[in-house]
N, C-alpha and C positions, 0 to 999 in steps of 0.2 A: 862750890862757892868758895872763894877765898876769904879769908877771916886776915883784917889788918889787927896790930898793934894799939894797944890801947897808950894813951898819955896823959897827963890831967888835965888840958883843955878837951880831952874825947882822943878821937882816931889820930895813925900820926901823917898829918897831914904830908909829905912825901909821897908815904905810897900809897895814899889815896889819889894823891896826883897823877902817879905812876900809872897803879890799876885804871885810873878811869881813861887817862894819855893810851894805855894798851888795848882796853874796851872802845876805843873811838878809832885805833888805827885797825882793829881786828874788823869794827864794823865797816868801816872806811873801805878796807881790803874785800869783805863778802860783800858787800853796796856795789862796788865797780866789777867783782867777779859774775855779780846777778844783773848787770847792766850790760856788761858782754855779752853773759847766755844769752839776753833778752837781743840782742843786735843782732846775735849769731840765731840765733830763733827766726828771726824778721826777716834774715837774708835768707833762711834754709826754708823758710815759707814762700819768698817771695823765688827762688828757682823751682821750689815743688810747683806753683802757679806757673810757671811758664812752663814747665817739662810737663803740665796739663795742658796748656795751650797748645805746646805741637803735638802731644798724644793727640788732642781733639782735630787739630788740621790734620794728621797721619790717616787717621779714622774716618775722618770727612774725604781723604784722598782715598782709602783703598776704596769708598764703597763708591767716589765716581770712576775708580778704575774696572770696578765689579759690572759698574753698569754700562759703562763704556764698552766693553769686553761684550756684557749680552747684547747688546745693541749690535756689535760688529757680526758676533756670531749668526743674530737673527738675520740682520741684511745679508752674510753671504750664502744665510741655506735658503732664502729667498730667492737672490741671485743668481744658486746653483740650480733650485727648481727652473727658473723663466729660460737656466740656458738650457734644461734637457727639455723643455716642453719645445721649445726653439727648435733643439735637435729632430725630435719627434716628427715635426711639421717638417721640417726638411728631409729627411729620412722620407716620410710619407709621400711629399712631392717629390721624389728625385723617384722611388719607387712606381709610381704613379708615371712618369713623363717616361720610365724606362719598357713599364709596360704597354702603352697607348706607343713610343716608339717599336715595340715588339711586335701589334697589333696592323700597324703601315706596313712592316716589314713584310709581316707575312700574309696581307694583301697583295703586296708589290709581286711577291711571289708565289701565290696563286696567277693573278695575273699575267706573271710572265709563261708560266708554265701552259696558262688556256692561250696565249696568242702563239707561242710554240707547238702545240698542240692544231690549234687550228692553221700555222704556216705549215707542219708535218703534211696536215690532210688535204691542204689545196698544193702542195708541191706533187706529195702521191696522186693527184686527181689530175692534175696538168701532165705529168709523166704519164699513168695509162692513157691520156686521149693522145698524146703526142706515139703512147707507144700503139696504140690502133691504127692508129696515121699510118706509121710506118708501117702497119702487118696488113694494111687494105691497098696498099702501094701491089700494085704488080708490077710482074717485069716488063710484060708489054709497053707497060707505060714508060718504063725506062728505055726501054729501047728504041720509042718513038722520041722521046726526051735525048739521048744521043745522035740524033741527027742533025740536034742543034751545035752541038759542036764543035763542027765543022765549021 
Protein backbone atom coordinates (compact mmCIF):
# COMPACT_ATOMS: atom_id res chain seq x y z
CA UNK A 1 0.00 0.00 0.00
CA UNK A 2 1.44 3.46 -0.72
CA UNK A 3 1.45 5.85 2.20
CA UNK A 4 1.24 9.70 0.85
CA UNK A 5 2.75 12.82 2.71
CA UNK A 6 1.08 14.26 5.39
CA UNK A 7 0.36 18.40 5.30
CA UNK A 8 -1.73 20.44 7.78
CA UNK A 9 -4.97 20.52 5.74
CA UNK A 10 -4.39 16.26 5.88
CA UNK A 11 -2.85 14.29 2.84
CA UNK A 12 -1.01 16.22 0.06
CA UNK A 13 -3.36 16.73 -2.17
CA UNK A 14 -1.14 16.15 -5.66
CA UNK A 15 -0.37 12.84 -5.02
CA UNK A 16 -3.36 11.95 -3.92
CA UNK A 17 -4.48 13.09 -7.35
CA UNK A 18 -1.68 11.33 -8.88
CA UNK A 19 -2.05 7.95 -6.89
CA UNK A 20 -5.71 7.78 -7.48
CA UNK A 21 -5.15 9.50 -11.76
CA UNK A 22 -2.62 6.08 -11.64
CA UNK A 23 -5.26 3.65 -9.79
CA UNK A 24 -8.02 4.56 -12.35
CA UNK A 25 -5.56 4.30 -15.37
CA UNK A 26 -4.05 0.96 -13.91
CA UNK A 27 -7.84 -0.24 -13.61
CA UNK A 28 -8.71 1.41 -16.74
CA UNK A 29 -5.85 -0.71 -18.45
CA UNK A 30 -6.94 -4.48 -16.49
CA UNK A 31 -10.89 -3.30 -17.35
CA UNK A 32 -10.09 -3.23 -21.20
CA UNK A 33 -7.39 -6.08 -20.93
CA UNK A 34 -10.46 -8.29 -19.07
CA UNK A 35 -12.83 -7.05 -21.97
CA UNK A 36 -10.52 -8.39 -24.63
CA UNK A 37 -9.99 -11.81 -22.75
CA UNK A 38 -13.58 -11.77 -22.43
CA UNK A 39 -14.18 -11.09 -26.59
CA UNK A 40 -11.15 -13.33 -27.18
CA UNK A 41 -13.07 -15.97 -24.96
CA UNK A 42 -16.38 -15.43 -26.99
CA UNK A 43 -14.79 -15.86 -30.40
CA UNK A 44 -12.57 -19.03 -29.09
CA UNK A 45 -15.95 -20.33 -27.94
CA UNK A 46 -17.94 -19.39 -30.73
CA UNK A 47 -15.09 -21.47 -33.31
CA UNK A 48 -14.94 -24.32 -30.63
CA UNK A 49 -18.99 -24.41 -31.63
CA UNK A 50 -18.49 -24.64 -34.97
CA UNK A 51 -15.43 -26.96 -35.14
CA UNK A 52 -18.30 -29.11 -33.10
CA UNK A 53 -20.69 -28.43 -35.70
CA UNK A 54 -18.56 -30.09 -38.53
CA UNK A 55 -17.04 -32.82 -35.99
CA UNK A 56 -20.97 -33.57 -35.73
CA UNK A 57 -21.65 -33.34 -39.60
CA UNK A 58 -18.12 -35.45 -40.16
CA UNK A 59 -19.63 -38.03 -37.63
CA UNK A 60 -22.99 -37.84 -39.11
CA UNK A 61 -21.14 -38.45 -42.68
CA UNK A 62 -18.67 -41.44 -41.91
CA UNK A 63 -21.59 -43.43 -40.19
CA UNK A 64 -23.85 -42.75 -43.63
CA UNK A 65 -20.74 -43.69 -45.40
CA UNK A 66 -20.45 -46.93 -43.05
CA UNK A 67 -23.77 -47.65 -43.89
CA UNK A 68 -23.67 -46.89 -47.31
CA UNK A 69 -20.88 -49.17 -47.68
CA UNK A 70 -22.88 -52.23 -45.76
CA UNK A 71 -25.78 -51.63 -47.92
CA UNK A 72 -23.46 -51.96 -51.11
CA UNK A 73 -21.68 -54.87 -49.74
CA UNK A 74 -25.06 -56.67 -48.77
CA UNK A 75 -26.62 -55.95 -52.47
CA UNK A 76 -23.47 -57.31 -54.28
CA UNK A 77 -23.19 -60.73 -52.11
CA UNK A 78 -26.85 -60.84 -52.86
CA UNK A 79 -26.21 -60.13 -56.36
CA UNK A 80 -23.23 -62.54 -56.62
CA UNK A 81 -25.56 -65.37 -55.03
CA UNK A 82 -28.73 -64.91 -57.71
CA UNK A 83 -25.72 -64.77 -60.54
CA UNK A 84 -24.20 -68.29 -59.47
CA UNK A 85 -27.65 -69.72 -58.63
CA UNK A 86 -28.37 -68.34 -62.39
CA UNK A 87 -25.07 -70.06 -63.26
CA UNK A 88 -26.05 -73.38 -61.63
CA UNK A 89 -29.46 -73.52 -63.57
CA UNK A 90 -27.74 -72.96 -66.71
CA UNK A 91 -24.88 -75.28 -66.11
CA UNK A 92 -27.72 -77.89 -65.20
CA UNK A 93 -29.68 -77.16 -68.33
CA UNK A 94 -26.96 -77.04 -70.89
CA UNK A 95 -25.87 -80.34 -69.06
CA UNK A 96 -29.26 -81.75 -69.30
CA UNK A 97 -29.94 -80.80 -73.31
CA UNK A 98 -26.23 -82.18 -73.73
CA UNK A 99 -27.21 -85.48 -72.35
CA UNK A 100 -30.94 -85.87 -73.76
CA UNK A 101 -28.78 -84.78 -77.16
CA UNK A 102 -26.26 -87.75 -76.39
CA UNK A 103 -29.38 -90.04 -75.74
CA UNK A 104 -31.00 -89.12 -79.96
CA UNK A 105 -27.48 -89.68 -80.88
CA UNK A 106 -27.08 -92.82 -79.89
CA UNK A 107 -30.69 -93.87 -80.69
CA UNK A 108 -29.81 -92.48 -84.25
CA UNK A 109 -27.14 -95.00 -83.94
CA UNK A 110 -28.53 -97.96 -82.76
CA UNK A 111 -30.83 -97.43 -85.49
CA UNK A 112 -28.52 -97.06 -88.00
CA UNK A 113 -26.57 -99.99 -87.24
CA UNK A 114 -30.14 -102.34 -87.02
CA UNK A 115 -31.15 -100.93 -90.65
CA UNK A 116 -27.39 -101.85 -91.71
CA UNK A 117 -27.75 -104.92 -90.25
CA UNK A 118 -30.99 -105.83 -91.66
CA UNK A 119 -29.66 -104.22 -95.41
CA UNK A 120 -26.32 -106.81 -94.76
CA UNK A 121 -28.97 -109.66 -94.37
CA UNK A 122 -31.36 -109.10 -97.11
CA UNK A 123 -28.42 -108.27 -99.56
CA UNK A 124 -26.73 -111.78 -98.39
CA UNK A 125 -30.27 -113.40 -98.81
CA UNK A 126 -30.86 -111.92 -102.46
CA UNK A 127 -27.17 -112.96 -103.45
CA UNK A 128 -27.63 -116.72 -102.19
CA UNK A 129 -31.18 -117.16 -104.16
CA UNK A 130 -29.62 -115.24 -107.04
CA UNK A 131 -26.38 -117.37 -106.40
CA UNK A 132 -28.83 -120.79 -106.52
CA UNK A 133 -30.20 -119.39 -109.77
CA UNK A 134 -27.26 -119.58 -111.17
CA UNK A 135 -26.01 -123.12 -109.76
CA UNK A 136 -29.62 -124.70 -110.84
CA UNK A 137 -28.89 -123.13 -114.46
CA UNK A 138 -27.57 -126.10 -116.50
CA UNK A 139 -25.82 -126.03 -119.54
CA UNK A 140 -28.36 -127.73 -121.39
CA UNK A 141 -30.31 -124.96 -120.96
CA UNK A 142 -27.72 -122.69 -122.32
CA UNK A 143 -27.34 -124.34 -125.07
CA UNK A 144 -30.87 -124.53 -126.17
CA UNK A 145 -30.76 -120.59 -125.16
CA UNK A 146 -27.91 -120.15 -127.82
CA UNK A 147 -29.87 -121.02 -130.57
CA UNK A 148 -31.38 -118.03 -130.05
CA UNK A 149 -28.83 -116.13 -131.29
CA UNK A 150 -28.67 -116.57 -134.33
Amino acid sequence: MRKFNTSIPGYNKNEVNSFVQNVTNEYESMLNNLKARDAEIEKLKQELEHYKTIENTLNRAILIAEESTHNIKKSAITEAKVIVEDAKKNASRIINNALIKSEELEKMAQSLKRRVSTYKRKYKDYLETELETVETLNLDTLEDFSKFDN
